[in-house]
FITI-585883 format. One record per atom (N, C-alpha, C): atom name; x, y, z; residue number from 0. Coordinates in Angstrom, 1 decimal, always signed. Layout:
<pts>
   a       X       Y       Z    k
  CA       X       Y       Z  NUM
...
</pts>
This chain:
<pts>
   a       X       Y       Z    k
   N   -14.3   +18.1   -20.8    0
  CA   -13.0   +17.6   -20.3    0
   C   -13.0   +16.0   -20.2    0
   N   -11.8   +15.3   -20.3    1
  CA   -11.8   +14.1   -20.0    1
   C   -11.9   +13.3   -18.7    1
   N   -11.9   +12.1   -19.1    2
  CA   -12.4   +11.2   -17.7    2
   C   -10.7   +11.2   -17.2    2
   N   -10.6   +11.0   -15.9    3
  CA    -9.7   +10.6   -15.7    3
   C    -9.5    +9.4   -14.5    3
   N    -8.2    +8.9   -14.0    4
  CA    -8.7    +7.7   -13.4    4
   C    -7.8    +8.2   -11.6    4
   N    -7.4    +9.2   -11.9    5
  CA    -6.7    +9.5   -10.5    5
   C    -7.5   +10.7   -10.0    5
   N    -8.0   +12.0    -9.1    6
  CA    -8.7   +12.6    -8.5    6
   C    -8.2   +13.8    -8.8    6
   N    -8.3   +14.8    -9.1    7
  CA    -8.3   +15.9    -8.9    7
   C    -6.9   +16.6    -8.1    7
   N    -7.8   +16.4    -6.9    8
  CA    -6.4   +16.2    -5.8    8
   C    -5.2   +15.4    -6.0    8
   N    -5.5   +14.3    -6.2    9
  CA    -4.2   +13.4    -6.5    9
   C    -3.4   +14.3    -7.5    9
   N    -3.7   +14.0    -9.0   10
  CA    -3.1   +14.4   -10.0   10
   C    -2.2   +15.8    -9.4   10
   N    -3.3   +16.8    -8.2   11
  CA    -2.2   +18.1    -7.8   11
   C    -1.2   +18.1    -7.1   11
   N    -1.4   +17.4    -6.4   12
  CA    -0.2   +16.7    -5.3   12
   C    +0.8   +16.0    -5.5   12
   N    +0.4   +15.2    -6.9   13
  CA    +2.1   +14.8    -7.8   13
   C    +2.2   +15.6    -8.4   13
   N    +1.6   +16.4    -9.0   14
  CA    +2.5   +17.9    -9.8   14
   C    +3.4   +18.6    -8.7   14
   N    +2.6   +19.0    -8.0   15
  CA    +3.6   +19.8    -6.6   15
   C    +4.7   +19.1    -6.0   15
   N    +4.5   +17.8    -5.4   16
  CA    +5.5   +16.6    -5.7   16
   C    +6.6   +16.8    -6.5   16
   N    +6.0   +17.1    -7.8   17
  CA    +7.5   +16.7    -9.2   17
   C    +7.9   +18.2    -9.0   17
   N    +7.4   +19.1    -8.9   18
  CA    +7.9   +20.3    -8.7   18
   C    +8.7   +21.1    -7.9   18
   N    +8.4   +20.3    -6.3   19
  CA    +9.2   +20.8    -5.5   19
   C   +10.3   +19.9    -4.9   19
   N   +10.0   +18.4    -5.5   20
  CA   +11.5   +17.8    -4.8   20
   C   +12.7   +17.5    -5.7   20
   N   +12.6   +18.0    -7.2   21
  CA   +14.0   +18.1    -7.7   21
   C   +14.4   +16.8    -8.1   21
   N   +13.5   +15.9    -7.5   22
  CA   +13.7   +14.6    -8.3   22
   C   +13.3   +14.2    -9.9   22
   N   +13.5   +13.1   -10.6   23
  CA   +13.2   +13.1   -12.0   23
   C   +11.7   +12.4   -12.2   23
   N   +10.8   +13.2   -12.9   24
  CA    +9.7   +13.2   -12.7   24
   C    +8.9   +11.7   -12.9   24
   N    +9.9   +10.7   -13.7   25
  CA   +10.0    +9.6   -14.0   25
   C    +9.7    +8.6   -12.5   25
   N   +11.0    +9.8   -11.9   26
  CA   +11.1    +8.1   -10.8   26
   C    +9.9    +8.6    -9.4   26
   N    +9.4    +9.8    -9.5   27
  CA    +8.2   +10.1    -8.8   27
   C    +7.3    +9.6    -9.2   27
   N    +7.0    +9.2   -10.4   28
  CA    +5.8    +8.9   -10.8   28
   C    +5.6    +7.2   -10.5   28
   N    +7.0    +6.7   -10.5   29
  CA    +7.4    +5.0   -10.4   29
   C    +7.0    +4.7    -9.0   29
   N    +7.7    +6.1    -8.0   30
  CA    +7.0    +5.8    -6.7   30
   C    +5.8    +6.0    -6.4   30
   N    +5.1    +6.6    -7.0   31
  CA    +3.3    +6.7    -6.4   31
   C    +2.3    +5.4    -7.4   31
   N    +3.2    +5.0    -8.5   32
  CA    +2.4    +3.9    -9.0   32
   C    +1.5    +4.0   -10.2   32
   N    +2.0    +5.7   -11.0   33
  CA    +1.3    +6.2   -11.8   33
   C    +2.1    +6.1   -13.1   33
   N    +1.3    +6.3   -14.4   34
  CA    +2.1    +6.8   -15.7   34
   C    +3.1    +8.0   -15.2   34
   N    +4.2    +8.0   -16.2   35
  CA    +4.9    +9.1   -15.9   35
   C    +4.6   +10.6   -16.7   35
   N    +3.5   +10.5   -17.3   36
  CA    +2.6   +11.5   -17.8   36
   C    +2.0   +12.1   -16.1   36
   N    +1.4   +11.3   -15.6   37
  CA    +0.3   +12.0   -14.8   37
   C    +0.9   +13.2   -13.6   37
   N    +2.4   +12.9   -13.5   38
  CA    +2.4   +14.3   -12.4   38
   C    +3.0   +15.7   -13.6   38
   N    +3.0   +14.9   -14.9   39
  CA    +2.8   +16.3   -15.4   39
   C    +1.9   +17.6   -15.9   39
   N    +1.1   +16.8   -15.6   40
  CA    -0.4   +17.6   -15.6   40
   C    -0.4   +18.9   -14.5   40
</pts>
């Protein structure tokens, strides 16, 4: 598997994040400071 640069944890907690507040996964990801790839993991 690859390296990654945010935890495990983290990366699951913006998925769940993008998944349960209905917001656009874009502007979730703008708030926590990440690519907008990473809460879709």
């Amino acid at each position: 598997m690859g390296t990654y640069k945010y935890s495990a944890e983290f990366r699951a907690d913006a998925v769940a994040l993008a998944r349960s507040s209905g917001r656009p996964v874009s502007r979730i990801a703008a708030e926590l400071g990440v690519n907008h790839e990473t809460p879709r993991q």
